[in-house]
C-alpha positions as CSV (number, residue, x, y, z in Angstrom):
1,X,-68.3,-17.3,-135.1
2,X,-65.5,-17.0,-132.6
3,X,-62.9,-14.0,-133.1
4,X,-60.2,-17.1,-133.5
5,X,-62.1,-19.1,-135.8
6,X,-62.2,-15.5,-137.8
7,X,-59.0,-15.2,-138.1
8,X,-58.4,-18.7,-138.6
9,X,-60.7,-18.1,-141.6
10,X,-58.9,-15.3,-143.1
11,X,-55.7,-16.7,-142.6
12,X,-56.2,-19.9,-144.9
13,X,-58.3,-17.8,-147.5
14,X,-54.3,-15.7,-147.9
15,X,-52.5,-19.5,-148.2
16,X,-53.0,-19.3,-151.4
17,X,-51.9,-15.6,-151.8
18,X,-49.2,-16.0,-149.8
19,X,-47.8,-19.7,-151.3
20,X,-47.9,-18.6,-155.2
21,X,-46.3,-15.1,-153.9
22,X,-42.9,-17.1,-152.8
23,X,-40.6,-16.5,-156.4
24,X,-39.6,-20.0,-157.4
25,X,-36.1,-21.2,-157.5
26,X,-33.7,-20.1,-160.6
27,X,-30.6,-21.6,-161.4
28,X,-29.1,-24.8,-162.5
29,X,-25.6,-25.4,-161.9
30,X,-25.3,-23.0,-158.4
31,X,-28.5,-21.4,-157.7
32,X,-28.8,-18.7,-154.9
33,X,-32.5,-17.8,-154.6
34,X,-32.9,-14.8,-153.4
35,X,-36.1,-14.5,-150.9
36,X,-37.6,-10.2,-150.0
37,X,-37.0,-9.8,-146.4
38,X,-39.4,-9.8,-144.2
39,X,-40.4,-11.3,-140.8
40,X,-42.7,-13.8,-142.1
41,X,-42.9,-16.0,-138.6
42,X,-44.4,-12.6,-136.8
43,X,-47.3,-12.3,-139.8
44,X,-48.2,-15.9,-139.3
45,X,-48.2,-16.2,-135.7
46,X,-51.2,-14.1,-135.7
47,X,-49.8,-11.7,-133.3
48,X,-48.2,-14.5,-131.2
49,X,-44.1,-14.1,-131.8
50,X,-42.1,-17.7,-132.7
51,X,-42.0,-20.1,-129.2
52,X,-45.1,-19.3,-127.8
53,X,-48.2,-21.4,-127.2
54,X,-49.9,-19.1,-129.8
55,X,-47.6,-18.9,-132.4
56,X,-49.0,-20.8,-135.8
57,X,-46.7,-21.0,-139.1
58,X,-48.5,-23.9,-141.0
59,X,-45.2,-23.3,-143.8
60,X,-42.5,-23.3,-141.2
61,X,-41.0,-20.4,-142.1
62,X,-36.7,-19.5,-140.7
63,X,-36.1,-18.0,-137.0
64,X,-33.3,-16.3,-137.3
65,X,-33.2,-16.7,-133.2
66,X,-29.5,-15.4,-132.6
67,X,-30.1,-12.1,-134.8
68,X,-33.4,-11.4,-133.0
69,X,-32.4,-12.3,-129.8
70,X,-35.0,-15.0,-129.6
71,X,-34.7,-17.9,-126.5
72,X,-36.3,-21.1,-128.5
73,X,-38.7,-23.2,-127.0
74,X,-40.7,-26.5,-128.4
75,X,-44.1,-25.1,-129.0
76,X,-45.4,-25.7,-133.0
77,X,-48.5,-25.7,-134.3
78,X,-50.4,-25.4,-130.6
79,X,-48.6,-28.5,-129.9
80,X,-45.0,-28.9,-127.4
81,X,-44.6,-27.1,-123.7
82,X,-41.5,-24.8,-121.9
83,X,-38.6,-26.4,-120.7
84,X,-38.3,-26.4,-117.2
85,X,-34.8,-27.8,-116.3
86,X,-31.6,-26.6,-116.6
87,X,-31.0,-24.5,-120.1
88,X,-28.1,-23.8,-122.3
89,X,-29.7,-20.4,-123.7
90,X,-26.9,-19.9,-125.8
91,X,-26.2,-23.3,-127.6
92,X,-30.3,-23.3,-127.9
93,X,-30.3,-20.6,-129.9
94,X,-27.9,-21.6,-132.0
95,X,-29.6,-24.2,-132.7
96,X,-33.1,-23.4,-132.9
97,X,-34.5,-26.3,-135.3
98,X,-33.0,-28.9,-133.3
99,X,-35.5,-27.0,-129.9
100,X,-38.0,-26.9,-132.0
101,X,-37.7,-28.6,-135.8
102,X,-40.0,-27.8,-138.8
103,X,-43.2,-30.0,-138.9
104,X,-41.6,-31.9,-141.9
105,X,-38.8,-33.2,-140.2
106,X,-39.1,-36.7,-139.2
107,X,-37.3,-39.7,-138.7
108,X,-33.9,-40.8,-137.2
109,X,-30.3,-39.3,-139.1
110,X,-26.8,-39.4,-137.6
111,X,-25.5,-36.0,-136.3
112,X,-24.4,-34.1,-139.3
113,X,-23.3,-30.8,-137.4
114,X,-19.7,-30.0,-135.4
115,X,-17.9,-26.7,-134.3
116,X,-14.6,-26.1,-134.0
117,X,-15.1,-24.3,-131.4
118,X,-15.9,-27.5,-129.6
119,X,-12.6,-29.0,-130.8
120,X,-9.8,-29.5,-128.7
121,X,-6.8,-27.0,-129.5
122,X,-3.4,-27.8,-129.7
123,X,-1.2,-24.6,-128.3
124,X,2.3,-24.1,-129.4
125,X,5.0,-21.8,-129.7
126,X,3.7,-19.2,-131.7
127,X,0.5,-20.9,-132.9
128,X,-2.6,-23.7,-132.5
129,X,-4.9,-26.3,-134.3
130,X,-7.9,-27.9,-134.0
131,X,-9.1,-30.2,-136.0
132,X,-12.7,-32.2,-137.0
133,X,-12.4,-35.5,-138.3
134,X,-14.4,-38.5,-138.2
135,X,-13.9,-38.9,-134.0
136,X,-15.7,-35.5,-133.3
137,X,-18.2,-35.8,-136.8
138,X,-18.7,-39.5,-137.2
139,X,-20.1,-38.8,-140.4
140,X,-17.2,-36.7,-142.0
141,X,-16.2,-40.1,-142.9
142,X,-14.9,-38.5,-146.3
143,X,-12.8,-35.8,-145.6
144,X,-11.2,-34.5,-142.6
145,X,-10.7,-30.7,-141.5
146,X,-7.7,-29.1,-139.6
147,X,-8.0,-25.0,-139.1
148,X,-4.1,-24.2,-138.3
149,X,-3.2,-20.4,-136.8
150,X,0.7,-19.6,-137.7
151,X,1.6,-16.2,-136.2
152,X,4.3,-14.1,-137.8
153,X,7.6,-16.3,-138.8
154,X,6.0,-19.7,-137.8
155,X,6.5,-22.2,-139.2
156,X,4.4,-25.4,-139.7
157,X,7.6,-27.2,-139.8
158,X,8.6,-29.6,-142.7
159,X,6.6,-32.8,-143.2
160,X,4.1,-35.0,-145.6
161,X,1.0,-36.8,-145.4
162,X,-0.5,-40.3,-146.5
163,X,-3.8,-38.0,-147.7
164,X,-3.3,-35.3,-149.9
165,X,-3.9,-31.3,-148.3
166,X,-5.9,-29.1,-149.6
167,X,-6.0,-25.8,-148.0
168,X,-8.0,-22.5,-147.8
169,X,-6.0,-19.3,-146.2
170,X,-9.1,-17.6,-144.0
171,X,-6.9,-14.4,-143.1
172,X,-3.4,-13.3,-143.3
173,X,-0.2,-14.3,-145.7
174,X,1.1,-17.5,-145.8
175,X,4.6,-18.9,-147.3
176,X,4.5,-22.3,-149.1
177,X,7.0,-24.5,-150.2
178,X,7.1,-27.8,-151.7
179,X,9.3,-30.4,-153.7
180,X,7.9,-32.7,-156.1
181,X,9.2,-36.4,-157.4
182,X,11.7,-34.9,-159.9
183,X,12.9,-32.8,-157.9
184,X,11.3,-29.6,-158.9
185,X,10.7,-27.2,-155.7
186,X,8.2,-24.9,-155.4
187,X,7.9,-21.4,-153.3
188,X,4.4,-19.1,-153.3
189,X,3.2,-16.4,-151.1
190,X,-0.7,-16.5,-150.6
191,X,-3.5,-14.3,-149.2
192,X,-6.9,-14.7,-147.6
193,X,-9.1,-16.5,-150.3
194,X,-6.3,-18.5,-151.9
195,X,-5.7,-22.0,-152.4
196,X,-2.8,-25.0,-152.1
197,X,-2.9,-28.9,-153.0
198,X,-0.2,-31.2,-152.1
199,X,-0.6,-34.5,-153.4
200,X,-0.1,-37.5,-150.5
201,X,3.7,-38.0,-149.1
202,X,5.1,-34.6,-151.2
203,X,6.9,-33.0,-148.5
204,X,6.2,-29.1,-148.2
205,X,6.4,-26.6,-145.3
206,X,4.2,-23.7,-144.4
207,X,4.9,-20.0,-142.4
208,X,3.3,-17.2,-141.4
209,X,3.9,-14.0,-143.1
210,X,1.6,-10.8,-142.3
211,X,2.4,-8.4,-139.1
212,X,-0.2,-11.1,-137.6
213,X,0.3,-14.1,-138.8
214,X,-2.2,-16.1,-140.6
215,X,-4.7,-18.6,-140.4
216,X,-6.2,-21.5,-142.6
217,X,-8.6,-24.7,-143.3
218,X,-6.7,-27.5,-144.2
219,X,-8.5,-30.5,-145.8
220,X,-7.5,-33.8,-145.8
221,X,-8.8,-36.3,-148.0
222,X,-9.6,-39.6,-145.7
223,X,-12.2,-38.7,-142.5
224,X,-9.7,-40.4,-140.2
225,X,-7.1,-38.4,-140.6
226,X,-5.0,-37.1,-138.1
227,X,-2.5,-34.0,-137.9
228,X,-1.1,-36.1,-134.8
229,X,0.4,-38.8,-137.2
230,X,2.3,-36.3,-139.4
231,X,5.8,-37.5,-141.3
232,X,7.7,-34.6,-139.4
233,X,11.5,-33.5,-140.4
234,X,12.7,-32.9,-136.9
235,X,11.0,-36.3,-136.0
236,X,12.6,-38.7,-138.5
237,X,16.2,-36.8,-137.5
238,X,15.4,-37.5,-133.9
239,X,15.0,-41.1,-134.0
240,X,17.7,-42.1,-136.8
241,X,21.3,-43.3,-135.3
242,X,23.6,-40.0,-135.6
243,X,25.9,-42.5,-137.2
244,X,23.6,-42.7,-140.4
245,X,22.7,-39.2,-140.5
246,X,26.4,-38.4,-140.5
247,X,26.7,-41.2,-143.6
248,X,23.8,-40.0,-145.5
249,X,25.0,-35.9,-145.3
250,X,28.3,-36.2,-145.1
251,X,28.7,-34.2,-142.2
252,X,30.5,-35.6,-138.7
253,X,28.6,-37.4,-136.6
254,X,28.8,-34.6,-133.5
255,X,27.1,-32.2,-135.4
256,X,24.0,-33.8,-134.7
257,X,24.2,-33.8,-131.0
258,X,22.6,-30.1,-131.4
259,X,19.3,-31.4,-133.4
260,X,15.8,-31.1,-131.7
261,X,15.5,-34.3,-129.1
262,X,11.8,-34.6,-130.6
263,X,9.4,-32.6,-133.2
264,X,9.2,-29.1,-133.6
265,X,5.6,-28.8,-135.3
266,X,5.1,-25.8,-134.8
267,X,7.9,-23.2,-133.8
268,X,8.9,-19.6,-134.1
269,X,11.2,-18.5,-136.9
270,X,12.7,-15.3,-138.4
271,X,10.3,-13.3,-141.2
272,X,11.6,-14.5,-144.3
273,X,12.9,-12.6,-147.1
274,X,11.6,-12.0,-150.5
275,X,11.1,-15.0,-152.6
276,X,13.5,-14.7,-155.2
277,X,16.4,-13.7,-152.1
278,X,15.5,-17.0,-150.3
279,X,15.6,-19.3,-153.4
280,X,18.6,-22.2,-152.8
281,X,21.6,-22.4,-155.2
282,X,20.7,-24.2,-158.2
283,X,17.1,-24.0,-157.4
284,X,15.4,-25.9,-160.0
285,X,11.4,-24.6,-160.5
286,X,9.1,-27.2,-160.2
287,X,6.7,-27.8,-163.9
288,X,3.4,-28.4,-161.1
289,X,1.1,-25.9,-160.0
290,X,0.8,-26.5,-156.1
291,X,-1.8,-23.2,-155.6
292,X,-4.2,-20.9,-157.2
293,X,-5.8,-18.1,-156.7
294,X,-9.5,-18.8,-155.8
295,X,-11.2,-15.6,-155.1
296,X,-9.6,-13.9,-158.3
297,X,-11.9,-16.4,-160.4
298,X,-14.8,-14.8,-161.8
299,X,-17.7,-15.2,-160.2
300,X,-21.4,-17.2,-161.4
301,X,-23.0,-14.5,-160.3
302,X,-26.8,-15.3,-159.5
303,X,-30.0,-13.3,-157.9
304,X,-28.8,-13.9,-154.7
305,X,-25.4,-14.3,-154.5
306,X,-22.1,-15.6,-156.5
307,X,-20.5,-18.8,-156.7
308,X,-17.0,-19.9,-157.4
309,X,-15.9,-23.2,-158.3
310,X,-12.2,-24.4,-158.4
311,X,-11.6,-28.2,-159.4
312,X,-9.4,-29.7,-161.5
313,X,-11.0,-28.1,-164.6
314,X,-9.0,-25.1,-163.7
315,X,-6.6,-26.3,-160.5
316,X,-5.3,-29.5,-162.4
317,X,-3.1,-30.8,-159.8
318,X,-6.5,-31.1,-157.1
319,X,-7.1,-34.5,-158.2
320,X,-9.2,-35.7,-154.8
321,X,-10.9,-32.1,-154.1
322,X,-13.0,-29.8,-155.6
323,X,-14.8,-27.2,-153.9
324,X,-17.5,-24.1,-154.4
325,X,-17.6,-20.7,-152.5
326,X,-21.0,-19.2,-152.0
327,X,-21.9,-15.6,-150.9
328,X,-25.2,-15.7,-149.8
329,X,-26.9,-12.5,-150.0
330,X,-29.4,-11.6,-146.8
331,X,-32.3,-13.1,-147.6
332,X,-31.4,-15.7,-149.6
333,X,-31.2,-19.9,-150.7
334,X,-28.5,-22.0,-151.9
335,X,-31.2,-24.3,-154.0
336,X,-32.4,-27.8,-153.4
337,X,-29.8,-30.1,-154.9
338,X,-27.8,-33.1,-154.1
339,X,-24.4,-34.2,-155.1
340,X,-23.9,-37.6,-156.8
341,X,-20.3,-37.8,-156.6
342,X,-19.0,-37.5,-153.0
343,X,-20.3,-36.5,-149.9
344,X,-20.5,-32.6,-149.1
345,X,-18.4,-30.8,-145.7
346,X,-19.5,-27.9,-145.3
347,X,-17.3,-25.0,-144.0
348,X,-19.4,-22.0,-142.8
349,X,-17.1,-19.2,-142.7
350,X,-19.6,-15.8,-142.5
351,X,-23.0,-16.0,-141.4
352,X,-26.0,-18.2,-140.1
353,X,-27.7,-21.0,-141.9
354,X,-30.4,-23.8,-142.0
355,X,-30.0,-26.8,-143.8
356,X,-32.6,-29.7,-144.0
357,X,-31.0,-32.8,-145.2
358,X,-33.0,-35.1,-146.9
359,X,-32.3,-38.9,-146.5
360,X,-35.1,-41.4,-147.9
361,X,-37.5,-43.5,-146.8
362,X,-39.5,-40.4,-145.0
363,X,-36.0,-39.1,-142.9
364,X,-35.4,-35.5,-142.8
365,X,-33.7,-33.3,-140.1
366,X,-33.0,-29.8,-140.1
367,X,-29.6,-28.6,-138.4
368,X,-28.3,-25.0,-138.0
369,X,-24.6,-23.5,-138.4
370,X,-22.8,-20.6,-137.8
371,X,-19.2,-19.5,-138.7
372,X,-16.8,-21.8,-137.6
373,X,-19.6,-24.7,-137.9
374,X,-18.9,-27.9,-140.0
375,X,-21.9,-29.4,-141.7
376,X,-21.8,-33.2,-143.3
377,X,-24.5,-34.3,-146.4
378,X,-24.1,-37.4,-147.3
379,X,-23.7,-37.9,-151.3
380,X,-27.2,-37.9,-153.1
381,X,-29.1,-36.8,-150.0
382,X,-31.8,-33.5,-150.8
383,X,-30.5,-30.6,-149.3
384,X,-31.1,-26.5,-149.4
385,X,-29.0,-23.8,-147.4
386,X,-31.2,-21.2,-146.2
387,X,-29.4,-17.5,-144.8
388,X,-31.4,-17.2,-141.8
389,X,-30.7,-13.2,-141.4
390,X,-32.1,-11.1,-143.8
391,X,-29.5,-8.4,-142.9
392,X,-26.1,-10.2,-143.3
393,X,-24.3,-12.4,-146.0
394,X,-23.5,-16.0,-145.7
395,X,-20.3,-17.3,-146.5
396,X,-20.0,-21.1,-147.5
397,X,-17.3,-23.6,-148.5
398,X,-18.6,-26.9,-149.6
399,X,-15.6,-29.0,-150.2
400,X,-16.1,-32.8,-152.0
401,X,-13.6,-35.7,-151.9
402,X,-13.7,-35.4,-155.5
403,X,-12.1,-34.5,-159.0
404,X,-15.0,-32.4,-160.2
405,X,-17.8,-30.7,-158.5
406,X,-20.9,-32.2,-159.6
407,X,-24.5,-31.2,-158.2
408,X,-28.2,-31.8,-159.4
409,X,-30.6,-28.8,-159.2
410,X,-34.0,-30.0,-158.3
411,X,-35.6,-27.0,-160.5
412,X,-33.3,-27.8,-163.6
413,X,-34.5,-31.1,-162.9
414,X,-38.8,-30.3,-163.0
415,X,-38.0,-27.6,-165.4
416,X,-36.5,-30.5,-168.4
417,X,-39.2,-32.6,-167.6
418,X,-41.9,-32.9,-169.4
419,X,-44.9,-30.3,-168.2
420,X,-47.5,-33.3,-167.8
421,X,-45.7,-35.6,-165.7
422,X,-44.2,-32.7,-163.5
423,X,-48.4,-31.6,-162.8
424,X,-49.2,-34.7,-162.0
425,X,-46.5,-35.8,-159.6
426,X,-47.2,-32.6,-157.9
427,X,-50.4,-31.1,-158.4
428,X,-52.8,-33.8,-159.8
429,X,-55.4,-32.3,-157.5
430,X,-54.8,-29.1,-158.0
431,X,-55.1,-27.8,-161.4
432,X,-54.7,-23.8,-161.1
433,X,-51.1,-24.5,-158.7
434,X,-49.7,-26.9,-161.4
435,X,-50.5,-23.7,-164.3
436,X,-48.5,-21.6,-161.9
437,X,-45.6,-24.0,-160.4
438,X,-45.0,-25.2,-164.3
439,X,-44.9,-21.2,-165.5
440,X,-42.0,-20.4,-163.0
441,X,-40.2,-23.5,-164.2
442,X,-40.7,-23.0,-168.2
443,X,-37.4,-22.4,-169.8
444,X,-34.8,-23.6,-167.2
445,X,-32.5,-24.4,-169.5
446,X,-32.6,-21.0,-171.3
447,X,-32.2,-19.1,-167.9
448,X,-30.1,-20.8,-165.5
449,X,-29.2,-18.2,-163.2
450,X,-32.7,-15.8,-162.6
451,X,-33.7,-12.5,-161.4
452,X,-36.5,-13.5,-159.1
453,X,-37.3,-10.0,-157.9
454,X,-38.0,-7.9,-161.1
């Protein structure tokens, strides 16, 4: 027999070895499964590494190509050739399933990946944005994204939206303040990890308090959003008759002739003081809760990672946006699961991911992220977030245009259904992989969240 035909051999008499040793999935609500490292590709490839004519990995197991410096090329399964005009190295190997996809992608899906860092920025006196909206992502038709940098004493000036904000400090401190309908105001100091909602058209105004500043998501809830078409103070003063301004504050008319000529956006202040030193006479404390305190919720903590959900189950006033935070350990899975209630943007703050996205009718594509990425999945599509190191974390928002946060787990699912029609969906031909599958499932309900490794 041919020494490749051999090996061949021996390699498909492990499948079954090396199939039933993968631990099954284990949670219901937030499952993070958590995988041993190991460099799986190099054992399959039968000595050949990944993206090379020899290299064979019949279960398409992750590259992580950026962590081990790997230049993808479209060779899989003995099939695909090099790429012989001009490369982007570096954008390839970020994106190493769109070079070279796993054999069970197929069929046509909109784009469902964007980078801030291919947003345009808008510099200003003392700060930026950049935003992704439904003109860079046409599928973040949902929600819209902003990521806003205020260094120390700017100020996002006064204004309101027609969406609601929901926001998500990244680093730094951050001042808040708002007013609501009966006149209540509202003034917070927040920290990385931290949260604030304003509901659409209540005015509020934002500044930057650490030695450096600080920096945070905003999320709008309507995909065409715009931070260019915000309600500004300085605006509205600018283009109302001095006359009326002087009627409606009681103040001469020539005082105005000092006023900003147009908006200030974002400008440079002074460091404020304490809270209760900067309150206004007769300031009356608003009865609404415009923040919380996300990463001081205790954690689901699973086999491979934690989760934290904030909603309105325990942020009331987030009527239009809930969201989870996932830490990822090396190694590890967010489950398969969809979300029947609103479409899922992704935020990837920490890490590097794959996600296969599941749409029907035979469609499946497989994108890649990084930090600063921004991942779309349509509500009710299949989908899994895979860590593709097996040295570093992965950090995740997934935010929903939502009330609640809602997901189905695909093994809750199997696991309440009844043994026989789960086998013979699955494994009618296959009698000894059903006894196995249905033994890692028994009992999903009793242990939602499970030690795979022990």
């Amino acid at each position: 027999m041919h020494i490749l035909s051999v090996k061949c051999f021996a390699l498909l008499q492990l499948l079954p070895t090396l199939v039933l040793g993968i631990p099954a999935p284990d949670s219901a609500i937030q499952r993070l499964l958590q995988i041993p490292p190991g460099r799986s590709q190099d054992v399959l490839g039968l000595g050949n590494p990944p993206y090379t004519p020899g290299h064979r990995d019949p279960f398409d197991h992750k590259v992580d190509s950026v962590g081990d410096d790997r230049h993808p090329l479209p060779y899989r399964g003995g099939d695909g050739a090099s790429i012989e005009g001009p490369r982007n190295i570096d954008r390839e190997k970020q994106n190493p399933d769109l070079v070279r996809p796993p054999s069970t992608d197929h069929g046509s899906m909109s784009n469902m990946r964007w980078s801030f860092a291919d947003s345009h920025v808008r510099i200003e006196e003392g700060g930026w944005t950049r935003q992704t909206t439904i003109r860079e992502l046409p599928t973040s038709r949902e929600l819209a994204g902003v990521n806003m940098r205020l260094d120390e004493g700017v100020y996002r000036e006064l204004h309101w939206h027609t969406e609601a904000e929901w926001a998500y400090v990244l680093a730094g401190n951050v001042r808040v303040t708002a007013l609501d309908p009966d006149g209540g105001s509202f003034i917070d100091d927040l920290e990385a990890g931290d949260l604030w909602y304003f509901p659409a058209g209540f005015p509020h105004s934002l500044q930057g308090l650490s030695p450096n500043g600080t920096e945070f998501l905003l999320i709008f809830d309507d995909g065409n959003f715009s931070e260019e078409s915000t309600f500004i103070l300085t605006d509205w003063l600018a283009h109302t008759p001095k006359s009326v301004l002087a009627e409606n504050f009681r103040v001469k008319p020539e005082k105005f002739l000092s006023i900003p000529p147009s908006e200030k956006y974002i400008f440079k202040g002074t460091v404020p003081d304490t809270i209760d030193r900067e309150k206004p006479p007769g300031f009356h404390k608003s009865k609404l809760q415009f923040t919380h305190h996300m990463h001081a919720q205790d954690p689901i903590n699973t086999s491979g990672g934690a989760v934290r959900i904030t909603d309105s189950t325990n942020f009331p006033i987030s009527k239009t946006v809930a969201a989870a935070h996932l830490e990822i350990a090396p190694g590890a899975l967010r489950e398969m699961h969809w979300h029947p209630n609103a479409d899922e943007w992704t935020y990837f703050k920490k890490g590097r991911a794959r996600v296969t996205v599941f749409a029907a009718e035979g469609n499946a594509r497989t994108f890649n992220y990084m930090a600063g990425d921004v991942g779309i999945v349509p509500r009710n599509m299949g989908h899994f977030i895979e860590n593709l190191s097996d040295e570093e974390p992965l950090e995740v928002l997934e935010i929903f245009r939502a009330d609640k946060f809602q997901d189905f787990s695909l093994f809750q699912w199997l696991g309440e259904t009844p043994r026989r029609v789960v086998a013979e969906h699955i494994f009618a031909d296959n009698p000894e992989a059903a006894e196995e599958f249905l033994k890692q499932i028994e009992g999903a309900e009793k242990d939602p969240i499970k030690d795979t490794l022990s």
